[in-house]
C-alpha positions as CSV (number, residue, x, y, z in Angstrom):
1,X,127.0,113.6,104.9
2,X,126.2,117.4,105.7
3,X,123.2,118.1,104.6
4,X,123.6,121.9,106.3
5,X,121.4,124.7,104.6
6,X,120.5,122.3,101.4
7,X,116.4,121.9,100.9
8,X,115.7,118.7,99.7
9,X,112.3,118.2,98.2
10,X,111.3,114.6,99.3
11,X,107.6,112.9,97.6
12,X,105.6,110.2,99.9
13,X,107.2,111.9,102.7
14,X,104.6,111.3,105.6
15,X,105.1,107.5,106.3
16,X,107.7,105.1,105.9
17,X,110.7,105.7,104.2
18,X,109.9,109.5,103.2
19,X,109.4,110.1,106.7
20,X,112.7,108.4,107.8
21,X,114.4,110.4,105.0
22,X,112.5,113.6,106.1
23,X,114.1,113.7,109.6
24,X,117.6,112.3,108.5
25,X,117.7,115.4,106.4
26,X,116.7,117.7,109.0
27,X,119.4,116.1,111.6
28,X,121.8,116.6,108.8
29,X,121.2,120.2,108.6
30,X,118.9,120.0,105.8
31,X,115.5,121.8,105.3
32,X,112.5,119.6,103.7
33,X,109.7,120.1,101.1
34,X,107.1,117.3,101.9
35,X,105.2,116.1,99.4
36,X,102.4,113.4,100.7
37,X,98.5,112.7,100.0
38,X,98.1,112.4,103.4
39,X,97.6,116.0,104.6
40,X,97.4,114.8,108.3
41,X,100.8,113.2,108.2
42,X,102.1,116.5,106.3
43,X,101.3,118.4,109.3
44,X,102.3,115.8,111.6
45,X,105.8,115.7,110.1
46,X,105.8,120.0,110.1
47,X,105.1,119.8,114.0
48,X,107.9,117.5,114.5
49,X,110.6,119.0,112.5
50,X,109.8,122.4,112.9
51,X,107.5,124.8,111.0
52,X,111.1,126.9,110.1
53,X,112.4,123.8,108.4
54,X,109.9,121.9,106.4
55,X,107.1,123.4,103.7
56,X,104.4,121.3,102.7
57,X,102.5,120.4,99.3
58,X,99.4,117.8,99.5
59,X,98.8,116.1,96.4
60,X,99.2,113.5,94.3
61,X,102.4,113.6,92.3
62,X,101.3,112.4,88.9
63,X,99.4,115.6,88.7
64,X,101.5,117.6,85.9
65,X,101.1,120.6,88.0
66,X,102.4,119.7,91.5
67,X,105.8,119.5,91.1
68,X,106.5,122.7,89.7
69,X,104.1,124.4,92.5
70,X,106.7,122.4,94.9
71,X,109.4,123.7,93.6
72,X,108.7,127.2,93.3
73,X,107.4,126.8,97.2
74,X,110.4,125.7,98.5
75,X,112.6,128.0,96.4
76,X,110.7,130.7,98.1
77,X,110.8,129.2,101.5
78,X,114.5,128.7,101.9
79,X,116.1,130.4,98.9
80,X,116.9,127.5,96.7
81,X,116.5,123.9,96.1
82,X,119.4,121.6,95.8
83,X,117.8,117.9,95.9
84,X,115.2,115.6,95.2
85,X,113.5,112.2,96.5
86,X,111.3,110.4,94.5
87,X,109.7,108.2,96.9
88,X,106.2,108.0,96.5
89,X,104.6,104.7,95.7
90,X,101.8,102.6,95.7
91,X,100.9,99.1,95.8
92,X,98.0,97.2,93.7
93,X,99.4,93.4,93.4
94,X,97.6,90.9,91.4
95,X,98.6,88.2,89.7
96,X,99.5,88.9,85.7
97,X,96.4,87.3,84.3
98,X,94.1,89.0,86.9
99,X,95.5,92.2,86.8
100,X,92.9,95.5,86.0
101,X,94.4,98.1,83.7
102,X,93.3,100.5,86.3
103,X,95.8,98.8,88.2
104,X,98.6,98.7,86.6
105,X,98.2,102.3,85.3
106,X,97.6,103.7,88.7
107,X,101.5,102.1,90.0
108,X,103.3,103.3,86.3
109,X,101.3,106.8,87.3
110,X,102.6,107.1,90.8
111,X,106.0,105.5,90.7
112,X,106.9,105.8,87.1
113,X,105.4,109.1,85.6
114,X,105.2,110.8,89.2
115,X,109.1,110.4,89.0
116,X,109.6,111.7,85.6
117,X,107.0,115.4,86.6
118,X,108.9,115.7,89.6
119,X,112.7,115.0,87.7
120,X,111.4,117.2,84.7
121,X,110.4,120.2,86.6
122,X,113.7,120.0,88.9
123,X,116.1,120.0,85.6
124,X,113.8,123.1,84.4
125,X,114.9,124.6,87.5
126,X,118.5,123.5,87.9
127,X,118.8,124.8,84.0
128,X,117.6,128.4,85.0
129,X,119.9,128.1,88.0
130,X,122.8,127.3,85.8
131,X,122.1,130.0,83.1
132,X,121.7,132.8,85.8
133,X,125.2,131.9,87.1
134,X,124.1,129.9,90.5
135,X,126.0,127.4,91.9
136,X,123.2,124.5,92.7
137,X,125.2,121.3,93.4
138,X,121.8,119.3,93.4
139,X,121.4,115.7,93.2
140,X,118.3,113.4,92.6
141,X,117.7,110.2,94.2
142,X,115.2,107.7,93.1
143,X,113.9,105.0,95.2
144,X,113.3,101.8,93.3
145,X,113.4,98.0,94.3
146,X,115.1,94.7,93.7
147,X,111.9,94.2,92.1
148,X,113.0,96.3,89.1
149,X,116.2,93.8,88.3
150,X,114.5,90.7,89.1
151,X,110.9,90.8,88.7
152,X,108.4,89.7,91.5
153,X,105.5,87.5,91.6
154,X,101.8,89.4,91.5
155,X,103.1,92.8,91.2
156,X,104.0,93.1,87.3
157,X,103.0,96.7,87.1
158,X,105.3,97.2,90.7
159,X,108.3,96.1,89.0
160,X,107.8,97.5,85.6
161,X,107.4,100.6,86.6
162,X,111.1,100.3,89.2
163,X,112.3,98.7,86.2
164,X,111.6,102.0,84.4
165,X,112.8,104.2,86.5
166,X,116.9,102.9,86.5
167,X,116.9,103.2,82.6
168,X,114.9,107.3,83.6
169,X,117.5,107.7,85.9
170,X,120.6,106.7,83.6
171,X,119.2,109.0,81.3
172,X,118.7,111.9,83.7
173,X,122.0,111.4,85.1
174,X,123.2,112.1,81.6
175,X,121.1,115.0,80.7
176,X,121.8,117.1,83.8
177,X,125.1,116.5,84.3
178,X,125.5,120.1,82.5
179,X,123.6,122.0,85.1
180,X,125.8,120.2,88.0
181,X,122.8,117.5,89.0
182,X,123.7,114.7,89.8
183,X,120.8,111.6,89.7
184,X,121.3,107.9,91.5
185,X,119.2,105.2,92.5
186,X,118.7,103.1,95.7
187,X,117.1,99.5,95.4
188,X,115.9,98.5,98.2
189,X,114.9,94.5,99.3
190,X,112.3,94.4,102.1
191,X,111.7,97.4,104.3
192,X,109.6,97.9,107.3
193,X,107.1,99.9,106.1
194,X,103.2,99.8,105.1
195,X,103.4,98.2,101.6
196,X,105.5,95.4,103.0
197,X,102.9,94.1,105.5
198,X,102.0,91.2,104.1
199,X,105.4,89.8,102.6
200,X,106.6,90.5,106.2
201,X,103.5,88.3,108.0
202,X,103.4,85.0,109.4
203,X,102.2,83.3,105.6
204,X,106.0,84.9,103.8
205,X,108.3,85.9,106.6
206,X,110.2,82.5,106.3
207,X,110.4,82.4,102.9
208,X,111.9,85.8,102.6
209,X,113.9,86.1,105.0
210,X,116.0,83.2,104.1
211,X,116.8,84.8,100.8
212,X,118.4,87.6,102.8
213,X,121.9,87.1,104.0
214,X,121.7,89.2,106.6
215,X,118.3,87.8,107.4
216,X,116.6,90.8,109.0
217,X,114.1,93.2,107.5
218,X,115.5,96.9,106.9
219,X,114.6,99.7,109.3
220,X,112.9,103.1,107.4
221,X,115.7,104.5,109.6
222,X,118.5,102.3,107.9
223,X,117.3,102.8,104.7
224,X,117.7,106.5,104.7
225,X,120.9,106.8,105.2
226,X,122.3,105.8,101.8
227,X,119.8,108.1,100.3
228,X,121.1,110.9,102.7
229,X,124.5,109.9,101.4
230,X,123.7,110.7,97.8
231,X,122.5,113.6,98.4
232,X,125.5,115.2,100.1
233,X,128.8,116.0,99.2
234,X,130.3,112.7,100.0
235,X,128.7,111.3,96.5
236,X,129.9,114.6,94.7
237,X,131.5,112.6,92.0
238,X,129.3,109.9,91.9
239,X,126.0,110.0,89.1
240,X,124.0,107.4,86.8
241,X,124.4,104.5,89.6
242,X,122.2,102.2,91.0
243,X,123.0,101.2,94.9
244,X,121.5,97.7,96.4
245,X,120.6,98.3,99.8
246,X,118.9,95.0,100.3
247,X,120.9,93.0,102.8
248,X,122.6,90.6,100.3
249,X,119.2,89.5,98.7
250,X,120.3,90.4,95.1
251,X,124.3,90.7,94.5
252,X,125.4,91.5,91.6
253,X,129.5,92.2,89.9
């Protein structure tokens, strides 16, 4: 799982999971783009890691422009770039009858479309790579949820748009294969981060957790390792897949 001299650009990369995967991929070896609204947690992360190993990019990512200003960034910054993370997400739950379209456009814009700018301008860039001879090995790893396969009360637009992004995945997968990139997914069940607050307090814990075999939450920690793993060399032959890391939750042949 050598991540050594690779620059990996990661979205929603100041809290949670991002941040987990952030500094898995800089013990790995790796250098970091960090994408994040959250400017103070950008900087926070930069302090932490190292100014020499981690560029920065505030912004939203459905904004058409962002990702290709990332990309350039980091290309500059450490020469190349040979993965991506979409992680960045939002939460607006309401129940379907209830729900606001500005709702449900706002998580589809964020998870769904921010996914497909960020996936678009990296195959742009992996194409050029390929057609001026360089060897780019990259690989893009999208972060959905069990949500996506099974649906989940009060969050319609939530699991829509994780549903989406397994079928935009499959596709990229396919398309890029060409220019040597390689794109997965990673379902996750319940992780200890922000957005989870409330199915983690005293009102849901019980029910949850007895759905879970292992009946524990996942660490940000744990769950960045078998996005670390995709990225690296010890997936090299693997592309198009979806991997459940959800503590028996969902299981599936």
């Amino acid at each position: 799982m050598a991540l050594s001299g690779r620059t990996i650009i990661v979205t929603g990369a100041a809290q949670g999971i991002g941040l987990a995967v952030s500094t898995l991929i800089a013990d790995l070896g790796g250098n970091v783009a960090a994408v994040d609204m959250n400017e103070a947690g950008l900087a926070a992360l930069r302090e932490t890691l190292g100014a020499d190993r981690v560029v920065t990019a505030a912004g939203s990512v459905a904004d058409p422009d962002l990702a290709q200003r990332v990309i350039a960034g980091a290309a500059e910054a450490f020469g190349a770039v040979h993965g991506l993370v979409n992680n960045a997400g939002v939460s607006r739950p309401a129940m379907l009858t209830r729900m606001e379209m500005a709702d449900w456009k706002t998580v589809l814009d964020i998870h769904l479309t921010g996914s497909f700018l960020f996936m678009q301008a990296y195959g742009r860039y992996a194409a050029e790579c390929f057609k001026a001879g360089e060897e780019l090995d990259g690989a893009i790893v999208n972060i959905s949820s069990d949500a996506g396969t099974g649906g989940t009360i009060g969050q319609i637009n939530y699991a829509a748009a994780k549903s989406g992004l397994l079928g935009a995945t499959m596709s990229a997968a396919k398309e890029l294969a060409k220019y040597n990139v390689r794109a997965n997914t990673v379902s996750f069940g319940v992780v200890e981060t922000p957005m989870t607050e409330t199915i983690r307090g005293e009102k849901f814990r019980d029910t949850y957790l007895s759905r879970i075999p292992l009946n524990r939450w996942s660490s940000p920690e744990e769950a960045a390792r078998p996005i670390c793993f995709l990225l690296s060399p010890a997936a090299s032959f693997i592309t198009g897949q979806r991997l459940s890391a959800n503590g028996g939750s969902q299981m599936t042949l």
